[in-house]
C-alpha positions in Angstrom: -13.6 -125.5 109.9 -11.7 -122.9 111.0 -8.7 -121.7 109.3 -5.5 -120.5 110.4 -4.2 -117.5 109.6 -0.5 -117.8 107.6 2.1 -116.7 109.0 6.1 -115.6 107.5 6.8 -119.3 108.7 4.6 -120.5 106.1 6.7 -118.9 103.0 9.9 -120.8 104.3 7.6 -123.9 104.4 5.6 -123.5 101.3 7.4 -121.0 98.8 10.4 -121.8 96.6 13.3 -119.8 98.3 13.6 -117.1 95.6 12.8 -114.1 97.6 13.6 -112.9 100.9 10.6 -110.8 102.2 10.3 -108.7 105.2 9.5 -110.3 108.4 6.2 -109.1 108.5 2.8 -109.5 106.7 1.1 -106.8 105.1 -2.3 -107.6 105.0 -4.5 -104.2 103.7 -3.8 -101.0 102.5 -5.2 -97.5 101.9 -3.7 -94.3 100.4 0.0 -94.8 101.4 -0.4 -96.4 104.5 -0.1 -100.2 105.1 -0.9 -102.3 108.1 0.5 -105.8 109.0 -1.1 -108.9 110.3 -0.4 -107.3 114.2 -1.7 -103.9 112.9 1.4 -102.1 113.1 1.4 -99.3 110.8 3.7 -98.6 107.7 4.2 -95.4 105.5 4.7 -96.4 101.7 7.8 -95.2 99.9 8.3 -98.4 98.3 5.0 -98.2 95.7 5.3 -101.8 95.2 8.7 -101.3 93.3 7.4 -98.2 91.5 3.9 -100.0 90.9 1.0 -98.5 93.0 1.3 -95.0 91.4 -1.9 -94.3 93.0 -1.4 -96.0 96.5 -3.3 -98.8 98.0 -6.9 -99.0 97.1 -7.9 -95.5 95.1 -11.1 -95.4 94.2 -10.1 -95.1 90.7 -9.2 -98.2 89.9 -11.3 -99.9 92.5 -14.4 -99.2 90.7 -12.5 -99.3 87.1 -12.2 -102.9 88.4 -15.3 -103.8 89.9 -17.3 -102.3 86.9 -15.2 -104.3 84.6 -15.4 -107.3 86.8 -19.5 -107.4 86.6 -19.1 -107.5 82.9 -16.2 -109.4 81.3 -13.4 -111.0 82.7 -11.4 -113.2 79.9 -11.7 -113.9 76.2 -8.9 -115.4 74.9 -6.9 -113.8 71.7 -9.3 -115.0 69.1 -11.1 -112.4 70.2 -10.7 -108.5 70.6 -12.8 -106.3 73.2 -13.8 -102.6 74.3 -11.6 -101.9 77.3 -8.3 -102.8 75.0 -9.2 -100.9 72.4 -10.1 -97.9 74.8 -6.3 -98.3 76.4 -4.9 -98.9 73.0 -6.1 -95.5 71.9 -5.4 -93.6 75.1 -1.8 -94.7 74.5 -1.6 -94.5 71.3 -2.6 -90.5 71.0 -0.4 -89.1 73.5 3.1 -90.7 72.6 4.8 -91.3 69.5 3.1 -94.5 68.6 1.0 -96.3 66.2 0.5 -99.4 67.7 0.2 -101.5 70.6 1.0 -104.8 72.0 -0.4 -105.5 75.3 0.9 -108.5 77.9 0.9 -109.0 81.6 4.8 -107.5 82.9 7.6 -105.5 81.8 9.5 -108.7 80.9 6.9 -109.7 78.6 7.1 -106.3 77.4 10.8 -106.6 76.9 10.7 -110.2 75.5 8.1 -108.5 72.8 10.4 -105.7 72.0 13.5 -107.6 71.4 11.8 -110.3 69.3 10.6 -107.6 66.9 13.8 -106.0 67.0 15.5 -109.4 65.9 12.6 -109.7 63.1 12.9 -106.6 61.6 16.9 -107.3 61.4 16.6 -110.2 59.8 14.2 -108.6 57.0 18.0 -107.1 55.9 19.1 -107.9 52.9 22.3 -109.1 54.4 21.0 -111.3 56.8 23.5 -110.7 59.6 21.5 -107.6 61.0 20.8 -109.7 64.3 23.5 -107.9 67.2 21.5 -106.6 70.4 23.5 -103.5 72.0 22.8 -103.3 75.9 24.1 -101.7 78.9 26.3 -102.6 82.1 24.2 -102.7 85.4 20.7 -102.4 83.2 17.8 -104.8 83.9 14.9 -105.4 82.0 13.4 -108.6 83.6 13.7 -112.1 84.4 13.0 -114.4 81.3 15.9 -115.7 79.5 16.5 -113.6 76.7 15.3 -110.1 78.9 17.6 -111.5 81.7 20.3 -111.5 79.1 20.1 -108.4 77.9 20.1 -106.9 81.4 23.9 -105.8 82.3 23.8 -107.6 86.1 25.3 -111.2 85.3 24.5 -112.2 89.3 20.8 -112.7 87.6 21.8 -114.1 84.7 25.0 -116.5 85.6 23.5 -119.4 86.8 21.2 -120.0 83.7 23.8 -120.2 80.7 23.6 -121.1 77.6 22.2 -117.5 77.3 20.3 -116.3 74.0 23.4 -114.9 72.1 24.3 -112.1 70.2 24.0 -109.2 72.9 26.9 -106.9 73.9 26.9 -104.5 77.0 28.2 -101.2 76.9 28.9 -98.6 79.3 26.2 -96.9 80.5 26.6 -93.1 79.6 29.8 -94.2 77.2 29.0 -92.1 73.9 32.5 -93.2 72.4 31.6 -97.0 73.1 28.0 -97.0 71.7 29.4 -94.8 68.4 32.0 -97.7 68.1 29.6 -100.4 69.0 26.7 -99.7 67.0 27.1 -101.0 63.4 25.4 -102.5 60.3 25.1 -105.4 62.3 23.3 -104.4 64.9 19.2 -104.8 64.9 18.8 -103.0 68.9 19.6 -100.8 70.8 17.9 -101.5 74.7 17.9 -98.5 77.4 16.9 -97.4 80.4 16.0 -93.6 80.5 16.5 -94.2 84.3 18.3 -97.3 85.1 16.0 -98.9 88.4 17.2 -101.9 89.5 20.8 -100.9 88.9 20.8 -97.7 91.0 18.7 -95.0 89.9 21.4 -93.8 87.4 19.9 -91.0 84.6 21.3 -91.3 81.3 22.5 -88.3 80.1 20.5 -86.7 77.8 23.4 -86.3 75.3 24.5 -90.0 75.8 20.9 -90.9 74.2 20.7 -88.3 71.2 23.7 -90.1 70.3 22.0 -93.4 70.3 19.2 -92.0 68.3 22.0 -90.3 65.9 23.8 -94.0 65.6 20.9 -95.9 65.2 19.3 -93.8 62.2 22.8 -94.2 60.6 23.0 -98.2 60.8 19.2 -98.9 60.3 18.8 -100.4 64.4 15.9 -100.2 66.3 16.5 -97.7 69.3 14.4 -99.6 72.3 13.2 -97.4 75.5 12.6 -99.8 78.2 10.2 -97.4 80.3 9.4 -100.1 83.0 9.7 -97.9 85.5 10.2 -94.9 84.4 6.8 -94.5 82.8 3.1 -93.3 83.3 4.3 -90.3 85.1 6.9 -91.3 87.5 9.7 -88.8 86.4 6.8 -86.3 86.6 6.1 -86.2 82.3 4.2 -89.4 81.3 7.0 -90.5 80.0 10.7 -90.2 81.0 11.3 -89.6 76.5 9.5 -86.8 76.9 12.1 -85.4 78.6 15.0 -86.2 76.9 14.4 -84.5 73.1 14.9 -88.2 72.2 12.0 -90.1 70.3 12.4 -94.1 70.3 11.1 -97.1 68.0 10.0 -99.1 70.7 9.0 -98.2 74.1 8.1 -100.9 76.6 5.7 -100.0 79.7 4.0 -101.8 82.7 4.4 -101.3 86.4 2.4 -98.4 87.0 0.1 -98.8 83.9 -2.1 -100.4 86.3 -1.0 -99.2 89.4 -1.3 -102.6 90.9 -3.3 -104.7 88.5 -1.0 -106.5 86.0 -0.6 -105.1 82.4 2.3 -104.1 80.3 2.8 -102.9 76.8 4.9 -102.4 74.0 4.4 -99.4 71.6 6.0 -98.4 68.2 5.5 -97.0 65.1 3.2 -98.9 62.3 7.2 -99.0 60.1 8.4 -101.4 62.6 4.4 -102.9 63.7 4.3 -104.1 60.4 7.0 -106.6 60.6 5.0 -108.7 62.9 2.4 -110.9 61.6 -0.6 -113.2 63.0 0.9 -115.5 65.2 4.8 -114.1 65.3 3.6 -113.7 69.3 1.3 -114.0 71.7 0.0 -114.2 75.5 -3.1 -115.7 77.0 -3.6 -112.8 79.1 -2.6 -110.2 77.5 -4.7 -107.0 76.8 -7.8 -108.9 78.9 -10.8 -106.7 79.9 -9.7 -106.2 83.6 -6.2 -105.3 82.8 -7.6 -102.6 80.3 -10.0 -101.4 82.2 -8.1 -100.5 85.3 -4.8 -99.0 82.9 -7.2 -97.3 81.0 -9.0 -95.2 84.1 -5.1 -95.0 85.9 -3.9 -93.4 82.7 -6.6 -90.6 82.4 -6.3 -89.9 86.0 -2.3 -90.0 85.9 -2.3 -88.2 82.5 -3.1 -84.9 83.6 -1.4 -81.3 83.9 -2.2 -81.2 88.0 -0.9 -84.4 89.0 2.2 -84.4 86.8 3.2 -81.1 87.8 2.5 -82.9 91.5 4.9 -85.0 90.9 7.8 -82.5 90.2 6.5 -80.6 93.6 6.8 -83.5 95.6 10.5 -84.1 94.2 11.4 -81.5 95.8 10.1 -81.5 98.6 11.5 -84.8 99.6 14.8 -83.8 98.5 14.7 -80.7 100.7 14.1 -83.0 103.4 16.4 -85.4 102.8 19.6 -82.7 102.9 17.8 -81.6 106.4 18.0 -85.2 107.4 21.6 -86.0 106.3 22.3 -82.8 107.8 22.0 -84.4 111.3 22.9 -88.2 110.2 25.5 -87.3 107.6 24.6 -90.8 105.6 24.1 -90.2 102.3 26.8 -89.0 99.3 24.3 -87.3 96.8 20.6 -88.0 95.9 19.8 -88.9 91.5 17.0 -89.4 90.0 13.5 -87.6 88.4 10.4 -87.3 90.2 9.2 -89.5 92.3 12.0 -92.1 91.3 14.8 -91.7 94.0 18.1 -92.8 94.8 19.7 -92.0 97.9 23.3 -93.1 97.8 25.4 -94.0 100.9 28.6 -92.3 101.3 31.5 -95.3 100.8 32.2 -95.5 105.0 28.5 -97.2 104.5 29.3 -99.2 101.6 27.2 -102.4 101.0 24.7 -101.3 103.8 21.6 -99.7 102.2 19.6 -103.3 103.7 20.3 -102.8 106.7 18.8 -99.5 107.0 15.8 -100.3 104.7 15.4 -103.1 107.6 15.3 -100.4 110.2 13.5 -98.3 108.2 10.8 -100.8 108.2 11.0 -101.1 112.0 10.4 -97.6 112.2 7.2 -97.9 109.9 8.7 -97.0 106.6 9.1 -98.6 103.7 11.6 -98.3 101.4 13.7 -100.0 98.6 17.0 -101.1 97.9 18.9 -100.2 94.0 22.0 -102.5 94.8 23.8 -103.0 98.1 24.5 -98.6 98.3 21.5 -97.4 97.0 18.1 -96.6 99.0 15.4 -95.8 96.2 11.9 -94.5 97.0 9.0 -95.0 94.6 5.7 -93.9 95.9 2.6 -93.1 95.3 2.6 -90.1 92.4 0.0 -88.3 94.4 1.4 -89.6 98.0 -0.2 -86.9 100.4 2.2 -84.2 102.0 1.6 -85.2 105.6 2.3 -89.0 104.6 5.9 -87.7 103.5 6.3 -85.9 106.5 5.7 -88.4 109.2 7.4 -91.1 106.4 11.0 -88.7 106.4 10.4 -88.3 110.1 10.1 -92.2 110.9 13.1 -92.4 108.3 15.0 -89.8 110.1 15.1 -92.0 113.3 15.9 -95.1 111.2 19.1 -92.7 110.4 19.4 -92.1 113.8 19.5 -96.0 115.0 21.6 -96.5 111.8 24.0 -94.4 113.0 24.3 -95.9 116.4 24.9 -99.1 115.2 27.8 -98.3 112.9 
């Protein structure tokens, strides 16, 4: 029987209405190019959301996967296996941590991070020790407690009563967090970079004062390195940069570069507080996962293409200021490595869909950090001719933005 071929028809029809994709249907993928189901052809600045740090199909990962997959695909938690332990010590010896807890997202990452955070409060004498400290406009996913820690309440309204107990700051606000951060408080959860929220740096002083306050009042100091991790602000991770060490770090996205994995890493001081069966996942840490993180990390980890990374920074911003320079757009560009944000000036407030739209016309991709902000995530190792005929489809997006306005 023959079978038809879906179209974007079929996600009204079949999907529950909780995203709003693009018109079109990608269908394969190689390097940073895309094609759609009418073989039109896409350059990739969008990295699946900061995900495919090594594009579409690198032969990397491919065979990572296809080995694994001829040999072990599930086992379950009762059971441990080579390809975790293999990850586990990769991670393990080149950041600050002891141990690792593996799942299947950032969320689950998050969720991890901030249960263990509430545990080892409660281990205080005084019993109180259970306040979460968070930050305006942060996100760190879509479960309940991770949703409510994130600072956006548009994700978060519609789903009260919310876990309780967590108070958001101003991002960047040294005076605030001093004040906020007490004996009570068990966490402190931060973007290095804040994604979702705009591509916003925190400043490096704004963090060595959350270090300072949280080794005065006993809290856990969180790093939530979603996205800024496994190389993306061109060190391996965006702590590294900052002179700041944390308790916790939380990773996924591009720790599989496509294949879904995340992890939480910390110390064996805090480690310890959890015991057999404080948490779990079904998934989590399975061979296929670890394989493919495992063989994207030792490619990724390495002096060449970090330093890549940084190169390439520049050289889109270079290009960018040429761009505006004939479709004065933009306001300013933030951000670390290959994790952009290109903010509209305010005559273009509100707008930054519309021109990914048109962007996407032209055969780019590109993403959205809240209605002002165009982010671009790509590939780490996204080849130099790719960004050039990417920034020159962009550049006539500009052009058509400009003529519509």
């Amino acid at each position: 029987m023959h079978q038809q071929i879906p179209t974007r028809q079929n996600f009204n029809d079949w999907m529950i209405p909780v995203y709003a994709p693009a018109n079109f249907i990608l269908v394969r993928g190689e390097g940073s190019r895309l094609w759609d189901q009418a073989e039109k052809e896409y350059i990739d600045f969008a990295g699946g959301i900061a995900v495919n740090a090594l594009g579409h199909a690198h032969p990397v990962a491919v065979t990572a996967l296809t080995e694994q997959a001829q040999k072990l695909w599930h086992l379950g938690n009762g059971y441990t296996n080579e390809p975790v332990l293999n990850l586990a010590k990769r991670l393990i010896q080149h950041t600050f941590a002891d141990k690792a807890f593996f799942c299947n997202s950032g969320a689950e990452a998050n969720e991890a991070a901030l249960k263990l955070a509430r545990k080892v409060g409660l281990s205080h004498p005084s019993g109180q020790k259970n306040k979460i400290i968070a930050f305006k406009n942060a996100f760190h996913g879509r479960t309940l407690f991770t949703v409510a820690a994130g600072g956006q309440p548009k994700y978060s309204q519609d789903f009260a009563p919310l876990p309780q107990g967590i108070e958001h700051l101003a991002f960047n606000n040294i005076e605030a967090a001093q004040a906020a951060i007490d004996e009570h408080t068990c966490a402190v959860i931060v973007e290095p970079i804040q994604g979702e929220g705009g591509v916003i740096p925190a400043n490096p002083a704004f963090l060595q004062a959350l270090r300072q306050r949280c080794d005065e009042t006993g809290a856990v100091l969180i790093f939530d390195e979603i996205q800024t991790g496994i190389g993306r602000t061109g060190a391996l991770y965006a702590y590294m940069n900052t002179g700041v060490t944390p308790d916790i770090l939380t990773t996924a996205k591009a720790l599989g570069a496509g294949f879904p994995v995340g992890a939480m890493l910390t110390t064996d001081r805090f480690a310890a507080h959890f015991c057999v069966g404080d948490h779990g996942t079904t998934y989590g840490g399975n061979p296929l996962a670890s394989a493919v993180a495992a063989a994207v990390f030792d490619f990724i980890n390495d002096e060449k293409v970090l330093a890549g990374v940084t190169l390439r920074y520049h050289y889109f911003v270079e290009r960018l200021k040429q761009i505006n320079a004939s479709y004065p757009i933009f306001d300013h560009i933030r951000g670390q490595g290959l994790l952009l944000g290109i903010v509209l000036k305010p005559a273009y407030a509100g707008r930054a869909k519309a021109l990914a739209e048109l962007a996407a016309e032209a055969g780019v991709l590109v993403l959205i950090a809240g209605p002002n902000v165009l982010r671009f995530t790509p590939s780490l190792i996204i080849p130099e001719h790719d960004i050039e005929e990417g920034l020159q489809r962009f550049s006539r997006a500009c052009a058509h933005f400009l003529a519509q306005a």
